[in-house]
N, C-alpha and C positions, 0 to 999 in steps of 0.2 A: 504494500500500500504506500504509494507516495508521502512524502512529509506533508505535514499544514505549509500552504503557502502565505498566510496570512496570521496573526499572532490570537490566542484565544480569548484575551480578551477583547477583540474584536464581534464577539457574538455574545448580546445581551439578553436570548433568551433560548429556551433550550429548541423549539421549534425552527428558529433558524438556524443553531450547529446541527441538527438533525437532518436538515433539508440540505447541509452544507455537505455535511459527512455523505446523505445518500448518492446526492451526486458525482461525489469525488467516487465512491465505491462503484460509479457506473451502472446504478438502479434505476430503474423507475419507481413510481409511488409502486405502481402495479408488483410488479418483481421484490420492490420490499415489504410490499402487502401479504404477497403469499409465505416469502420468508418470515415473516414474524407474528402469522395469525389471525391479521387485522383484516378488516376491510380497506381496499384504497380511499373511498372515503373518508375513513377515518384516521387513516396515515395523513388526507390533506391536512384533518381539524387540526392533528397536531402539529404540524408546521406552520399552520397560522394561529399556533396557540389559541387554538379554539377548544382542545381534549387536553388533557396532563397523564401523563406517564409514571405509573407510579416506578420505585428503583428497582423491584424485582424482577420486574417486564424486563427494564431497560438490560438488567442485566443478563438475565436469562437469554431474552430474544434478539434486541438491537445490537447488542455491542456484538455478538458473532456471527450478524447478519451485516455488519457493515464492519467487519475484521480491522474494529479498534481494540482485541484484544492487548497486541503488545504495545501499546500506546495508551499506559498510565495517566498521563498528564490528561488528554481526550476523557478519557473516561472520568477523570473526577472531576471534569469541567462541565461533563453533560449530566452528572448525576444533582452537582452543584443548583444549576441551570433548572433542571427537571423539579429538584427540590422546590427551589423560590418558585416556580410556576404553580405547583399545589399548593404551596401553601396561600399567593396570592395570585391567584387566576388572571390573567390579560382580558381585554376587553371580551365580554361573553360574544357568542354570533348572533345570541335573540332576548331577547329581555328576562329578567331570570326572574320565575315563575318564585309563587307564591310558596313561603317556607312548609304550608300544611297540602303541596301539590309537587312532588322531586321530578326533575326534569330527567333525562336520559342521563346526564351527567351524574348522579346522585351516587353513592359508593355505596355498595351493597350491604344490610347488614352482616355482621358474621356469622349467626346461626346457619342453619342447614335448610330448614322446614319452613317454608313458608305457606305451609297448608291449615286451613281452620281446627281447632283444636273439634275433638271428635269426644261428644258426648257419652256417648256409647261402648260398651268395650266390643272388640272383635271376635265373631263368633263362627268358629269354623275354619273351614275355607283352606286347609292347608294344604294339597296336593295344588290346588290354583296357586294360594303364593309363592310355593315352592318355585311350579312351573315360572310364572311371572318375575321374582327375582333372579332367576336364573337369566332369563331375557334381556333383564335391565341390564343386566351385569357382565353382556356380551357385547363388547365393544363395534359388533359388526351389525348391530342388528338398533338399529335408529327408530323406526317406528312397529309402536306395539299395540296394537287395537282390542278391548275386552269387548263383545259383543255377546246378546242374549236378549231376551226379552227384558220389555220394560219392570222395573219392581224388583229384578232378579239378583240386586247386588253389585253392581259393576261400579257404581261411583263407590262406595265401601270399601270393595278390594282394591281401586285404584289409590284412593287415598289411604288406604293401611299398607300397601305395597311403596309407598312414596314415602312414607314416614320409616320404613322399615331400608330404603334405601337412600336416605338423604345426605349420610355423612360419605357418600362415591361422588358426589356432586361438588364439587369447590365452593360454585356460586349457586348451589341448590333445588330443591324442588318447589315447582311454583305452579298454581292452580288459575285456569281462566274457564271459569261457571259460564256456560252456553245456554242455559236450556232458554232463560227470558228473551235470549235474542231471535229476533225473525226478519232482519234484513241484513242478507250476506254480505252489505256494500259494506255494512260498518267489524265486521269482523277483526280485519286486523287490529281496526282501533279499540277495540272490547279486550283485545291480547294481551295489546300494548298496556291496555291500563291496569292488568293483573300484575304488570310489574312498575306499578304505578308511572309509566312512563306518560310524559306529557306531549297533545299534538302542538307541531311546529309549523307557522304559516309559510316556510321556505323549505321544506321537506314533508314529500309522501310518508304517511303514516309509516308503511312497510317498510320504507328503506331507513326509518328510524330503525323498527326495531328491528331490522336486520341487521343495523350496525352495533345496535346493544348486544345481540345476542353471538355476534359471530366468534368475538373473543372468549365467551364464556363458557363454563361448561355448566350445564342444568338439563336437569327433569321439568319440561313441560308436560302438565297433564291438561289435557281439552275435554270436559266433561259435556255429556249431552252433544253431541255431532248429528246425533240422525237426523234432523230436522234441515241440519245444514252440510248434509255430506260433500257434495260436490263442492262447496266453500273452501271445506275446511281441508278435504283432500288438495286443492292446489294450492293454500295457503302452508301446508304442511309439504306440500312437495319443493315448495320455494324456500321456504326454512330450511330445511336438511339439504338444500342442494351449497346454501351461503354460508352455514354456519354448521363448521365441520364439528363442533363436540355437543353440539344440541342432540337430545333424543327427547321422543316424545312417546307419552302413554297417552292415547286416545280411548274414551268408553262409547261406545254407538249402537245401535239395534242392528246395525250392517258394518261393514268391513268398510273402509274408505277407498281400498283399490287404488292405494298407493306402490309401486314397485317396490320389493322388499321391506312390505310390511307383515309381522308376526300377528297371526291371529290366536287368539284364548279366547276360549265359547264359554260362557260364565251360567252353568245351574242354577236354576233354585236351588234354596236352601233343602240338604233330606228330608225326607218324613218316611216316619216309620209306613208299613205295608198297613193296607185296610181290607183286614178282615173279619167277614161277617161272624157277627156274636164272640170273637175273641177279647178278650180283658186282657191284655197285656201285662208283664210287672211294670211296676215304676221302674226299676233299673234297664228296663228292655231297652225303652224309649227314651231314655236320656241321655244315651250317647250319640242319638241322630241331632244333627245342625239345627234345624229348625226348629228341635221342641228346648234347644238351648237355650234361645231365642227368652223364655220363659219361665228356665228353671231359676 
């Protein structure tokens, strides 16, 4: 890598030695986008200190995407740089939204589950979870669909399967409730705002959050799809094709008919057999699902 031709403090924010170094490295946004995970859009934010970089990225990703390895001095000037930009952000690109409404920019909290606490204890169901974390937990296998009749349990198992795999997720599991909605126009933006992201009058919904999500790793789970299958299949097709560590649990009365999606057919809960004039013991029937339900 050629030396700096120009002295480092000659660059007063980290966006522009970033934009400096990519070029010098002979990248484009695009080619440092795929090197370091990002979207090219949001490789530009940062350049025009629009996004901040936190030092773990920089570290991890930038610096051996743009081989400032053996160049110390670089590297504690852009971490420097990087620091002062988080802590005091450069001019925003849109007006910054209300403290009780977090914009795409907002930092994630730390926990795992962003799922509603569950009133209920879970009942049953073990050969499904089994199968279903298994799934989750196969890095090849992106989209997962529970399907079954309606009442039969699928939002249940999704959400005690998502709470059951929340700590594989960095940036975690996170639920967007479908079933109120009935116009596919507003879809993405119903998504968006499960991860409380805000709309921008200078960006399409989708390409928000396809830039929130592309970095991240999370469990998307989309409950209630039947109503909006075809929606939510090419919304879900678009997502997994931009954002390589997303995976999503879908529940629906049908399969979304998405290309390598995993289907799980979701039972009713057991019930013991009905037969005429038999009395049962009480121990017979209390190890079926359903009369659990009860005991």
């Amino acid at each position: 890598m050629p030396a700096l031709d120009v002295p480092l403090s000659n660059f007063t924010t980290c966006g522009e030695l970033l934009k400096f170094l990519r070029r010098r490295a002979r990248l484009s946004q695009r080619e440092l986008s795929i090197a370091v995970g990002y979207s090219e859009s949001h490789i530009s934010r940062i350049e025009h200190n629009e996004r901040p970089v936190d030092r773990t990225s920089l570290l991890a990703l930038f610096v051996p995407a743009l081989h400032i390895q053996s160049e110390p001095e670089v590297v504690e000037r852009l971490l420097t740089l990087c620091a002062q930009s988080t802590a005091a952000p450069s001019e925003p690109a849109a007006p910054a939204a209300p403290a009780d409404t977090p914009s795409i920019a907002v930092a994630q909290p730390a926990n795992h589950s962003h799922l509603p606490i569950q009133l209920t204890s879970f009942i049953g169901r073990q050969e499904e979870m089994t199968e279903l974390c298994d799934l989750l937990q196969n890095p090849k296998v992106r989209l997962v669909t529970l399907t079954g009749v309606g009442g039969c349990g699928k939002t249940r198992l999704a959400l005690r399967a998502g709470e059951e795999v929340a700590q594989a997720y960095v940036h975690g599991v996170w639920l967007a409730e479908l079933s109120s909605l009935t116009d596919p126009n507003l879809l993405s933006k119903t998504v968006a705002a499960a991860f409380n992201l805000t709309e921008r009058i200078d960006q399409p919904v989708l390409t928000g959050l396809t830039d929130f999500l592309y970095p991240r790793q999370v469990l998307l789970i989309l409950d209630n799809c039947e109503h909006l299958v075809e929606a939510v299949a090419r919304l879900a097709a678009a997502l997994l094709r931009a954002c390589p560590r997303l995976q999503i649990l879908a529940t629906s009365r049908e399969s979304l008919g998405v290309p390598g999606e995993a289907n799980v057919r979701v039972q009713p809960l057991a019930l013991p057999p009905a037969l005429p004039g038999a009395k049962p013991a009480r121990a017979e029937v209390e190890g079926y699902d359903a009369i659990q339900l009860f005991v």
